[in-house]
PAFIMAR-149182 format. One line per field, with one value per residue (C-alpha): residue number from 1; x, y, z; residue in three letters. Coordinates in pm, 1 decimal, always signed. Layout:
REM PAFIMAR-149182
num: (NUM/...) .
u: (X/...) .
v: (Y/...) .
w: (Z/...) .
residu: (ALA/...) .
//
This chain:
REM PAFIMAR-149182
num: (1/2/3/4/5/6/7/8/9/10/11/12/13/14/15/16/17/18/19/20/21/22/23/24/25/26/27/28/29/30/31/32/33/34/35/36/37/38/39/40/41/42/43/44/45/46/47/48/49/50/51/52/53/54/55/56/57/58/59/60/61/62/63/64/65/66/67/68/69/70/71/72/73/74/75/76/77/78/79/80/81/82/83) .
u: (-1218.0/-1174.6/-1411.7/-1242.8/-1262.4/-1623.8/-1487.2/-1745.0/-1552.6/-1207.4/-1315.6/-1347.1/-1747.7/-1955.4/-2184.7/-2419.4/-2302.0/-2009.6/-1715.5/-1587.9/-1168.3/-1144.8/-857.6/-820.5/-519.0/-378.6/-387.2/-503.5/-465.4/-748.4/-956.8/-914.7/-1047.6/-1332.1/-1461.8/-1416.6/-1677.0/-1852.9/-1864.8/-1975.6/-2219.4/-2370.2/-2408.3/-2566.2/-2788.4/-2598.4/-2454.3/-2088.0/-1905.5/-1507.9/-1380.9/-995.6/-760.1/-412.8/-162.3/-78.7/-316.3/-640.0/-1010.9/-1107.6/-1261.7/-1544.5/-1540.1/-1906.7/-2038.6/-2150.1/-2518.7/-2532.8/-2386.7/-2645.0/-2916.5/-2840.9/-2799.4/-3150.2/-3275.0/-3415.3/-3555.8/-3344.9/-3007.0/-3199.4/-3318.4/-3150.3/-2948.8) .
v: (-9542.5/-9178.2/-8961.7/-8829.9/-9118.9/-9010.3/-8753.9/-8514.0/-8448.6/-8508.9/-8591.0/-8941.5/-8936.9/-8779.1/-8558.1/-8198.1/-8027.6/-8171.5/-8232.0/-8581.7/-8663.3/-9049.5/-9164.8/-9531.0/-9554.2/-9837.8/-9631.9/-9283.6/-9082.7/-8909.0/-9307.1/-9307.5/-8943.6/-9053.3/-9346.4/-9152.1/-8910.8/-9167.8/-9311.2/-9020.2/-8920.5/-9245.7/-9189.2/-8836.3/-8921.2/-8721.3/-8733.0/-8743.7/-8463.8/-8430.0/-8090.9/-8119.1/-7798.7/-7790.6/-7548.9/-7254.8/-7331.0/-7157.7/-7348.6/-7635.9/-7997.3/-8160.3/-8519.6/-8693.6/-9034.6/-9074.0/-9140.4/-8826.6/-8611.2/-8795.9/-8710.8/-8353.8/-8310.1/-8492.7/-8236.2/-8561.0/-8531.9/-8728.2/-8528.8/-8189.1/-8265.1/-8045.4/-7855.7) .
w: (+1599.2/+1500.1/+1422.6/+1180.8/+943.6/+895.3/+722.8/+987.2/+1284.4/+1397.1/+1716.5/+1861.0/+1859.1/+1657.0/+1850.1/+1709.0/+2037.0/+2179.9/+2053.6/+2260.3/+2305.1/+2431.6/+2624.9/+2723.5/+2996.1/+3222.9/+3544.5/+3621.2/+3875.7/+3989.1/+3960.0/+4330.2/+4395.3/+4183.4/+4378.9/+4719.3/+4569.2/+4424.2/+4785.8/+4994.4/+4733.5/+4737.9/+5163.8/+5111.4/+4793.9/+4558.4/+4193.0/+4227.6/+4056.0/+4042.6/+3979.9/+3908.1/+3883.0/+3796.2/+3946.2/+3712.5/+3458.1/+3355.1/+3395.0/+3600.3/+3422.4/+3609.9/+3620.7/+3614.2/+3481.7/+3132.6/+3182.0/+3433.2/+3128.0/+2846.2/+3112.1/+3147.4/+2771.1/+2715.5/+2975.4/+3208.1/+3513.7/+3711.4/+3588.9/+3657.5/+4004.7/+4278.1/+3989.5) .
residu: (UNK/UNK/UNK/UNK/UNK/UNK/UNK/UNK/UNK/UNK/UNK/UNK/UNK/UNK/UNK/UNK/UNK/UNK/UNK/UNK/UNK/UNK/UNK/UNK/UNK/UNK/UNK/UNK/UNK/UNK/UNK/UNK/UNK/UNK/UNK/UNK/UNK/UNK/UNK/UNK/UNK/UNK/UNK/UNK/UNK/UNK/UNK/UNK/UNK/UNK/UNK/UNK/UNK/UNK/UNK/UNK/UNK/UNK/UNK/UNK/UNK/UNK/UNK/UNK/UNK/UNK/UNK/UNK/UNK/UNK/UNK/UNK/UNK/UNK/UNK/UNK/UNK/UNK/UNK/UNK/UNK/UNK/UNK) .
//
């Protein structure tokens, strides 16, 4: 459901600091690019993070899971180590 039915955002999820776009897809892309980094990080340790860039446009989006992001926003430990 939209945000903007609450009548406070029209975002998808209301949120004091972000402002949150859902997108629910059969296939995407860059799935498979995710769980290669998922893999590797998981043999090194590490959070996975996908940084995607397309050509001739401005900015870069970095892909990470959804508790990873709540962690960092909620300042936790876990999210914060190595950072």
């Amino acid at each position: 459901m939209s945000g903007s039915l609450s009548g406070h955002t029209s975002s998808d999820v209301i949120h004091e600091r972000l402002y949150i776009e859902c997108k629910y897809r059969q296939h995407l892309a860059l799935w498979g690019w995710w769980l290669d980094a998922v893999t590797h990080a998981e043999v090194e340790g590490k959070e996975p993070v996908l940084v995607v860039k397309e050509a001739d446009r401005r900015g870069e989006l970095a892909i990470v899971r959804l508790e990873f992001l709540k962690e960092l926003l909620d300042g936790g430990k876990e999210a914060g180590r190595g950072l």
